[in-house]
C-alpha positions as semicolon CSV with decimal commas, in nm:
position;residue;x (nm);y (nm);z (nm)
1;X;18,231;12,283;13,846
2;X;18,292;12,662;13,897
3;X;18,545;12,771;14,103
4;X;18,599;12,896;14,475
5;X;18,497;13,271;14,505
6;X;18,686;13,451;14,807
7;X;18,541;13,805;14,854
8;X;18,748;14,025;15,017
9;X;18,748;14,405;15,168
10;X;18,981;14,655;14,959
11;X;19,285;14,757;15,155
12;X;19,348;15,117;15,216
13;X;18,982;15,221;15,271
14;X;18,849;15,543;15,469
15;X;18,614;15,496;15,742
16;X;18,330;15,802;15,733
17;X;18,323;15,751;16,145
18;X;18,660;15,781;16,192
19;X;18,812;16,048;15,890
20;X;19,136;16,060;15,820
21;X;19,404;15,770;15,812
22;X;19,342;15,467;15,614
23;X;19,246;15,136;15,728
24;X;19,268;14,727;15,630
25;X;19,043;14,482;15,743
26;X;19,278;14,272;15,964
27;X;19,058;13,938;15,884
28;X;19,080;14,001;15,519
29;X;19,448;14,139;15,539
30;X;19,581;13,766;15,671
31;X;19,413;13,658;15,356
32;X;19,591;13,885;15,163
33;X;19,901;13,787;15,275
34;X;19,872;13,425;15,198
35;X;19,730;13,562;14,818
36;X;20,041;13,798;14,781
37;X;20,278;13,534;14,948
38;X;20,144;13,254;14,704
39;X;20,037;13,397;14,378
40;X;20,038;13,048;14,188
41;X;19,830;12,922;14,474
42;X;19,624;13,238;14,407
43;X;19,502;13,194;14,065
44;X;19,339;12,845;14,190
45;X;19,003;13,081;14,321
46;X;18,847;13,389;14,202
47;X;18,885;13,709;14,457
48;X;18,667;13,974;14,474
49;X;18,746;14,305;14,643
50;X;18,494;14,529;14,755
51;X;18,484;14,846;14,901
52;X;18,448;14,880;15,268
53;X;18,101;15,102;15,281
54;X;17,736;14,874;15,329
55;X;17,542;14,789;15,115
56;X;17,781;14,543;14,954
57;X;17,624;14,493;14,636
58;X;17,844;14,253;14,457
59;X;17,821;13,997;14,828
60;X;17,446;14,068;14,850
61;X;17,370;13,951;14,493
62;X;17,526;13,613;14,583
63;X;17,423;13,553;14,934
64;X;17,211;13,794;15,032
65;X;17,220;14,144;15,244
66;X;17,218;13,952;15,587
67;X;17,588;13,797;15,508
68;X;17,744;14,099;15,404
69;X;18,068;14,064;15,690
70;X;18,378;14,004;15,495
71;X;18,584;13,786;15,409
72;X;18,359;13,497;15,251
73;X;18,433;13,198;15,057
74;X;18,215;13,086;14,840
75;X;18,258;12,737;14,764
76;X;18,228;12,648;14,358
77;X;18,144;12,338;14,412
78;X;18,134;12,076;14,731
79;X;18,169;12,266;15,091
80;X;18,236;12,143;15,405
81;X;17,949;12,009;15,652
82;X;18,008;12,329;15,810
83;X;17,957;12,580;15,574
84;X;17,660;12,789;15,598
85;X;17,355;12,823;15,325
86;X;17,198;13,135;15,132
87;X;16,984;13,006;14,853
88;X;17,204;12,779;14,637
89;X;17,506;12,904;14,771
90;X;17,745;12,751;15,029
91;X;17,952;13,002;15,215
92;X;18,231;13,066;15,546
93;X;18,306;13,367;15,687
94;X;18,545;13,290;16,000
95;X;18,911;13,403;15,837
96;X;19,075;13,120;16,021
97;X;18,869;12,865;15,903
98;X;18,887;13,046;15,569
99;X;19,226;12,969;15,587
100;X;19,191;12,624;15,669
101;X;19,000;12,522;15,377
102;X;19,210;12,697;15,139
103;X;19,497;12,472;15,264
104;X;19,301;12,158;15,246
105;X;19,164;12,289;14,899
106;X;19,402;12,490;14,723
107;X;19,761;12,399;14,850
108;X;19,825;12,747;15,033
109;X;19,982;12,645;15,375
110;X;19,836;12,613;15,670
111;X;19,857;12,931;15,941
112;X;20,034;12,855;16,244
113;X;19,949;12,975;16,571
């Protein structure tokens, strides 16, 4: 069975519509957290970061160009009844649910409120 893929948005990217500061994704920055908070937890699944500008190659070449909206987790093996489908690959991309399954599957705690 391979493993879990979590594909994530790199921090500290510039935005061509709004120049100047830098920005996070604040979906894929609670994800973050939990990966920097939990490092042992962390080496259970891959992660992918990608750079913020569309197309998205490296998500598109796994579940195609209309599921490029980060994060995704890619399930590795069995995925929930609510996961969604591209092709032979089962995917979320709802952060707090995100979260949710990498508590049930991974051991990282659970996000509270």
């Amino acid at each position: 069975m391979s493993r879990d893929t979590l594909y994530l948005i790199q921090p500290g990217f510039e935005d061509v519509r709004q120049p100047g500061p830098y920005f996070v994704c604040p979906h894929c920055n609670v994800l973050e957290g939990l990966l920097a908070s939990f490092p042992k937890l962390a080496e259970q699944l891959d992660v992918v970061r990608v750079p913020f500008p569309r197309p998205r190659a490296a998500v598109i070449a796994v579940v195609g160009e209309e599921h490029q909206s980060l994060p995704l987790l890619v399930f590795g093996g069995d995925a929930p009844d609510d996961a969604s489908t591209s092709g032979d690959k089962r995917f979320v991309n709802q952060s707090k649910r995100i979260a949710e399954l990498l508590a049930q599957r991974h051991g990282f705690p659970l996000l509270h409120g």
